[in-house]
N, C-alpha and C positions, 0 to 999 in steps of 0.2 A: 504494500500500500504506500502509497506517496506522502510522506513525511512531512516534518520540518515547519510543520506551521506556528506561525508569531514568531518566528525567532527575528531578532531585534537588528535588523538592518535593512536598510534604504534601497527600495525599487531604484535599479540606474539606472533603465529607458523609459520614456514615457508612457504612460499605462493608457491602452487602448483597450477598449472593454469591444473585441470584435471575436466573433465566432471563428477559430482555426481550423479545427476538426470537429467532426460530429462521428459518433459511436451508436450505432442504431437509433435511437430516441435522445441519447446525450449528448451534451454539447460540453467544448473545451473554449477558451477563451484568451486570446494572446495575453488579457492582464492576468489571468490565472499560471498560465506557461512564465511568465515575465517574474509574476511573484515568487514564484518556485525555483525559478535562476536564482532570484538579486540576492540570497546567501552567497550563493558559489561564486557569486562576480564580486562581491565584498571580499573574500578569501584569495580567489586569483588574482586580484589586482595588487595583493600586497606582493604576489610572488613573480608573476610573469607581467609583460607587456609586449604592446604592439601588436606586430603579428601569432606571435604565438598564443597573446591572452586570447584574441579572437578567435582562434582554432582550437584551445582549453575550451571556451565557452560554446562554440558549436556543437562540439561534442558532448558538453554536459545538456544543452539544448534536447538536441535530437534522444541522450537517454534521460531526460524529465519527458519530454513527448509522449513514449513509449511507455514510460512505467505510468503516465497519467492517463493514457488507453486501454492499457493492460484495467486501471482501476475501475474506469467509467464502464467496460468490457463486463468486469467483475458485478457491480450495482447493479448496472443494466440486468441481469442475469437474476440478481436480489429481486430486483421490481416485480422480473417474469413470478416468479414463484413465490412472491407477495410476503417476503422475509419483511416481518415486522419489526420496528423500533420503537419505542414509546420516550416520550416528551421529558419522562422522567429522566431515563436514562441519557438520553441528546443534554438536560438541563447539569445531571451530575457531572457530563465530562466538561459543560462550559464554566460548571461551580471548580471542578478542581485545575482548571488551569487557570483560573482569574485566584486561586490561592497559591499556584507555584507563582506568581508574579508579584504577587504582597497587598496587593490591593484593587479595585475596580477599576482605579484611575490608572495606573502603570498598565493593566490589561488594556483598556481603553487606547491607553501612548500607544501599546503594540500593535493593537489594528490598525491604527493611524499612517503608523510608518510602514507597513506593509498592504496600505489603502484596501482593507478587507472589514468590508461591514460586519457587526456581530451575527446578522441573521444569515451571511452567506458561510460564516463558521461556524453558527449552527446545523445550515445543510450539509457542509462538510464533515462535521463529525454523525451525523445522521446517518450517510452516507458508509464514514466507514467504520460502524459499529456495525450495520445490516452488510455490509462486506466482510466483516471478520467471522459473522454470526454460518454466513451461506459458505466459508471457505471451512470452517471447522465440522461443520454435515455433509460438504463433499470429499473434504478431504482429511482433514484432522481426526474425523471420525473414523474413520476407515484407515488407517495406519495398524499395524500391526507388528510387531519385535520379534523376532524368534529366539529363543534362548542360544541360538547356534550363534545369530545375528552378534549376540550381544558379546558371546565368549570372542571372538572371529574379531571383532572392532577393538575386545580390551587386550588383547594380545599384538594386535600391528601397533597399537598404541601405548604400551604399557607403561615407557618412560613421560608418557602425559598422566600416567598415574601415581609418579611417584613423590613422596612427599621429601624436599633437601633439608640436608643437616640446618640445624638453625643452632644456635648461641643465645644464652639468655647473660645482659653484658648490662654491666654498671660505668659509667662515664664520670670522669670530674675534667670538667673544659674550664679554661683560663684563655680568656678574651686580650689579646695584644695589647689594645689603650692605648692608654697615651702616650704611656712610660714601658716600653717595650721587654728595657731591662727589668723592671718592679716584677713582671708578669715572668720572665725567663727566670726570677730569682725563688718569684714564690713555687711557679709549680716543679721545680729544683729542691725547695725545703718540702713539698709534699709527699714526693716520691721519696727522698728521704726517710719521710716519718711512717709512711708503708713500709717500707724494708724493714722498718725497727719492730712493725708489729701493731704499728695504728690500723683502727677500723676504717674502711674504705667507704662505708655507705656515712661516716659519723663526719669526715672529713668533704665528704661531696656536698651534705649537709651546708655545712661552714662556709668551704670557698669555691663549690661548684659553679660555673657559670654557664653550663650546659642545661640542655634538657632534662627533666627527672630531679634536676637537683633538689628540691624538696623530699622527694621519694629516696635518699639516699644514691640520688645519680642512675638511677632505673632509666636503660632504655629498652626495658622488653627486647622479647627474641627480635633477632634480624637473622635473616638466610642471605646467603652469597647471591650480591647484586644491590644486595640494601643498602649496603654502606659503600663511602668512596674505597676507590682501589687503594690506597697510599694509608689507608685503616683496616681496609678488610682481611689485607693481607699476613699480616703479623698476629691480627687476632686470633684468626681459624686457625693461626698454628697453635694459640696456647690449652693447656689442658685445664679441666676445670677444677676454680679455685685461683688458677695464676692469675697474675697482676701484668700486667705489659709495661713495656718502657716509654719512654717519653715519646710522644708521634705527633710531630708538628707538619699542618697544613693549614690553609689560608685562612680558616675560621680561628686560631688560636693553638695551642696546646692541651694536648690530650691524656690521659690516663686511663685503660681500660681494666676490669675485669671479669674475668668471665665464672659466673655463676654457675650455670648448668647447661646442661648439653641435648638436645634432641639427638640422634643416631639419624641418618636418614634412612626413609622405612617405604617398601614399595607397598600401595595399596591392594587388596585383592579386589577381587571382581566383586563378593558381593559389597564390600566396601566404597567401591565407586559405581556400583551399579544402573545407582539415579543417575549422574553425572554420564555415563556410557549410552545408557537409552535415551535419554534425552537429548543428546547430539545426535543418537540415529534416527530418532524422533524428528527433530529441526531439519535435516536431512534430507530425509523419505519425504516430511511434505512440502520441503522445496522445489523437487524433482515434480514433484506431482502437483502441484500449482502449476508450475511451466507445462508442464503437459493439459494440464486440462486447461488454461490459459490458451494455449496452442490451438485447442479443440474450441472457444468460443470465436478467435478472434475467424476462425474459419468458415463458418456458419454469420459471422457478421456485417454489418454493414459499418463500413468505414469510408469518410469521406473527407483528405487532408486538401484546404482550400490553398 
């Protein structure tokens, strides 16, 4: 289904409210096509220009065209077989996106700058609620897993099942300043007073200036990739319980240690189960939207002006 609506940027071509295409009874409209570009022309234009942003937006053109016939394609199909939506349900989804925007008036901005009146975003979501309703009894409903299916996916897959070592690590950070040397001097007397057998979480306490420091310099587990490289690297070497050496990068100086240790652990099948049929779930009825998609626009009348 075609996406993306109210998001918060500026129609770039003039909005022409004229008929482009028509889908048996439905009609498509250049400010509709136009509204559904001006995200992606706000995003290319920071990236490309000239000739290439206009051959970027072509192409993003002709595929908004397509998936907006595929939609009308879809409803049309709704209407035939008299798939119902009630006023309630059209009202709930205009209630919850005027609450993800904070208020009526910032909803209100949004239609404004994407020149879409509220009753044409309520046919829109009207639309594709009785679209999602008629695609989950053609095809959602009719999906099926086989137990083979499901062994067969989590074995070409299995390293997407596994869960990596993680570190559970305590931090005390010392911020540079003003006084460069004060900061090289103190976290020099801190490590210091860890080797002698000070508490790490009592001391993070005190001159922490990291995250957690309240918490005794708590930064909860991290897995390799969470942390910069020039930290990550010295820590997974230590065993748990050690304290690392001083590890200076641009944010300050560092002190880590490490608490306790995850093992990294493959999961089993029935373990990831959900997560295995649920991809061949999204899957199957991707494959079979396009196919049945395929099978209306066939049977259809299409007419690009």
């Amino acid at each position: 289904m075609a996406g993306g609506l109210l998001m918060a940027s500026h129609v770039f071509c003039e909005v022409i409210d004229k008929v482009e295409i028509i889908v048996n009874d439905e009609m498509i409209t250049r400010r509709e096509i136009d509204s559904s570009l001006a995200p992606l022309y706000e995003k290319y234009k920071t990236v490309y220009s000239g000739e290439e942003l206009m051959s970027k937006l072509l192409e993003a053109r002709q595929n908004i065209v397509s998936q907006l016939i595929d939609d009308r394609l879809v409803y049309s199909e709704a209407k035939r077989l008299n798939i119902q939506v009630s006023d309630d349900e059209v009202n709930e989804k205009i209630n919850d996106t005027i609450r993800h925007f904070g208020s009526r008036e910032e909803f209100q901005k949004a239609l404004s700058i994407q020149q879409v009146t509220e009753k044409e975003l309520l046919d829109r979501y009207r639309e594709q609620i009785a679209s999602r309703r008629l695609v989950d009894q053609k095809v959602g409903s009719k999906v099926v897993i086989t137990p083979t299916e499901a062994i067969e996916y989590y074995n070409k897959h299995a390293a997407e099942f596994s869960e990596p070592e993680e570190l559970n690590i305590l931090n005390i950070m010392i911020k540079p300043g003003e006084n460069a040397k004060r900061s090289a001097t103190l976290i020099q007397d801190i490590m210091k007073r860890l080797n002698e057998g000070c508490d790490f979480g009592g001391l993070a306490k005190i001159y922490s200036e990291g995250p957690g420091a309240e918490d005794g310099g708590s930064m909860g587990y991290a897995k390799r990739g969470d942390l910069m490289p020039q930290i990550e690297e010295p820590i997974f070497k230590l065993k748990d319980g050690e304290i690392s050496g001083i590890i200076q990068t641009s944010g300050g100086y560092h002190i880590f240690k490490v608490v306790d240790r995850k093992p990294a652990k493959a999961r089993t099948l029935n373990e990831a189960r959900d997560e295995v049929e649920g991809t061949i779930f999204r899957q199957k009825v991707n494959e079979r939207i396009k196919e049945w998609i395929a099978t209306l626009r066939k049977n259809a009348y299409i007419e690009i002006r």
